[in-house]
N, C-alpha and C positions, 0 to 999 in steps of 0.2 A: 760709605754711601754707594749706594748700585746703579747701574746706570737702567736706563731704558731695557725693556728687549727689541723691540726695535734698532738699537742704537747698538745694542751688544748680537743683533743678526746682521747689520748692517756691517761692521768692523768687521767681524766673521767671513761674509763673503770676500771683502777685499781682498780679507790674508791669505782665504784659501784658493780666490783668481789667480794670483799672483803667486802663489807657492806650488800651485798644481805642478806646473813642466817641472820645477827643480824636486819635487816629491816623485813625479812620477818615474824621472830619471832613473832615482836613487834605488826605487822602489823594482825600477826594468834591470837594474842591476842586480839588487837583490835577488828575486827569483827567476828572471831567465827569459819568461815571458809577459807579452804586452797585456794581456785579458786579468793573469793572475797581478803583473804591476796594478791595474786599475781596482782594483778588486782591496789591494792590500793599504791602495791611499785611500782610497773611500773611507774604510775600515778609521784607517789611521785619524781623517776628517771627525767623523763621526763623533769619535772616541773626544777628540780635541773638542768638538764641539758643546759633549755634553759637561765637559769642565774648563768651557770658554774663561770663564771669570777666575777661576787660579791660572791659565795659561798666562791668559794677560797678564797680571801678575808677579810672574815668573820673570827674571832679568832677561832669560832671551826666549821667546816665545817661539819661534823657529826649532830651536835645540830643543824645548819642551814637545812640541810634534814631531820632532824628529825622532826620540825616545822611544815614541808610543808608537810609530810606524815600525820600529824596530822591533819594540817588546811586542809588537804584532806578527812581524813576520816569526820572532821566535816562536810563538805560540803556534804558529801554522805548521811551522816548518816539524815542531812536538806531535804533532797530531798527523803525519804524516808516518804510515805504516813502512812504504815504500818510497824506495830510495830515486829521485829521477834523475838520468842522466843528461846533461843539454847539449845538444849536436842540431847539426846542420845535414846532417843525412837518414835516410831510412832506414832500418835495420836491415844487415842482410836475412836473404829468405834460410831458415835451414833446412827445409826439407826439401828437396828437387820436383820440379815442377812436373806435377802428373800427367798433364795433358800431352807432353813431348813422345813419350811413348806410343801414347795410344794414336797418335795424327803420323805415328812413323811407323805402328802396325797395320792401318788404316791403309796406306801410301804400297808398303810390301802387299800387301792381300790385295790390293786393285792390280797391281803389278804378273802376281803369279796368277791371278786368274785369267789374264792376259795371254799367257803361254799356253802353248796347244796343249788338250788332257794329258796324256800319253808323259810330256814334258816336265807339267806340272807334277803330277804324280810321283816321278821320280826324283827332282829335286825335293817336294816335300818329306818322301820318306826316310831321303837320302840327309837332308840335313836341320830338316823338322823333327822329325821321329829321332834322328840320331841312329838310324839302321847301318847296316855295314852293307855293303855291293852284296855280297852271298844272298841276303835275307829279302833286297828289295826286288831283285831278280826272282827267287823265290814267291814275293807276295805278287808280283806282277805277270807272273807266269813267262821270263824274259832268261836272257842269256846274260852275264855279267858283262860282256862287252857291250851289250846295247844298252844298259841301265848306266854304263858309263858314256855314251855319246849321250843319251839324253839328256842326261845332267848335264855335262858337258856343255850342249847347245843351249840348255834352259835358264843355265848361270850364264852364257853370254848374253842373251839375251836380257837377263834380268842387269846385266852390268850397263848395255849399252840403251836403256830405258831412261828415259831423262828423266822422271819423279823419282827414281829410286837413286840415281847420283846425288841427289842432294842430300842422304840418308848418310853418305860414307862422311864417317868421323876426317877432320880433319886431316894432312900427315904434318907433323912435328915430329923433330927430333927421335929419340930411342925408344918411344912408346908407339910412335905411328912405325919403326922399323917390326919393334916386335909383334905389331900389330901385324902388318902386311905380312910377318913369317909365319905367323899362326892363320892365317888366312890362304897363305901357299896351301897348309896340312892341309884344312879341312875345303879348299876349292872354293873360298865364301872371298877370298881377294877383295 
């Protein structure tokens, strides 16, 4: 004998008021998150509902939803190409951030434009171009001692520039030593 539908939507809702928090629990456990948990009791609801009258039925009707939320998330979990991992943090980025560069050629170029022509001129050739003293002297129509003071003055200058201090790498340890040695050679300190 069948009952009602009414009477078999009416039972329906109770079980599934009352069993929602402990499905959904099981279900936040299962997958990881709260949108796919909800997603996956629904599923499971559904499923139980359109074979309400064998749940019933069944000696434990809990265990029978319980089943089918499972053999649901398997079937999810199947249809999944990609594999996801669950954390609590962002990924890191791996490629370095572009913008750093360019707000810290930005920074030098306001800087050296700053310096008198003459100054500028000879720092850029001197350790922009990569020229040797012979050649910049040469392009500047200069003596190699004057192409050395102006660089000279124009690196001090660009050192004691307060936008372009914020440019110099940190110093730590044996990197910022080697640093600062290779910075002695080419005068860039």
């Amino acid at each position: 004998m069948t009952r009602a539908p009414e009477a078999q939507d009416a039972d329906f809702r109770t079980f599934a008021v009352s069993r929602w928090p402990r499905l959904l629990r099981t279900a936040y456990l299962l997958t990881g998150h709260h949108h796919d948990a909800e997603d996956l009791v629904q599923v499971a609801l559904v499923k139980a509902y359109a074979r309400w009258d064998r749940c019933v039925r069944a000696a434990d009707p809990d265990a029978y939803v319980w089943r089918i939320m499972i053999n649901a998330h398997r079937d999810r979990i199947r249809g999944l190409r990609v594999f996801e991992w669950l954390t609590t943090r962002f990924p890191e980025r791996t490629a370095r951030d572009r913008v750093e560069p360019l707000l810290a050629r930005d920074v030098l170029s306001a800087a050296l434009r700053r310096l008198p022509p003459r100054q500028r001129a000879a720092v850029v050739l001197r350790y922009v171009e990569d020229r040797s003293e012979t050649e910049v002297a040469a392009l500047l129509g200069t003596r190699v001692g004057t192409v050395r003071s102006r660089t000279a003055r124009g690196l001090e200058k660009l050192r004691a520039d307060p936008t372009v201090v914020d440019l110099r790498p940190p110093t730590r340890g044996k990197e910022a030593a080697d640093r600062a040695e290779a910075g002695e050679r080419t005068g860039l300190r």
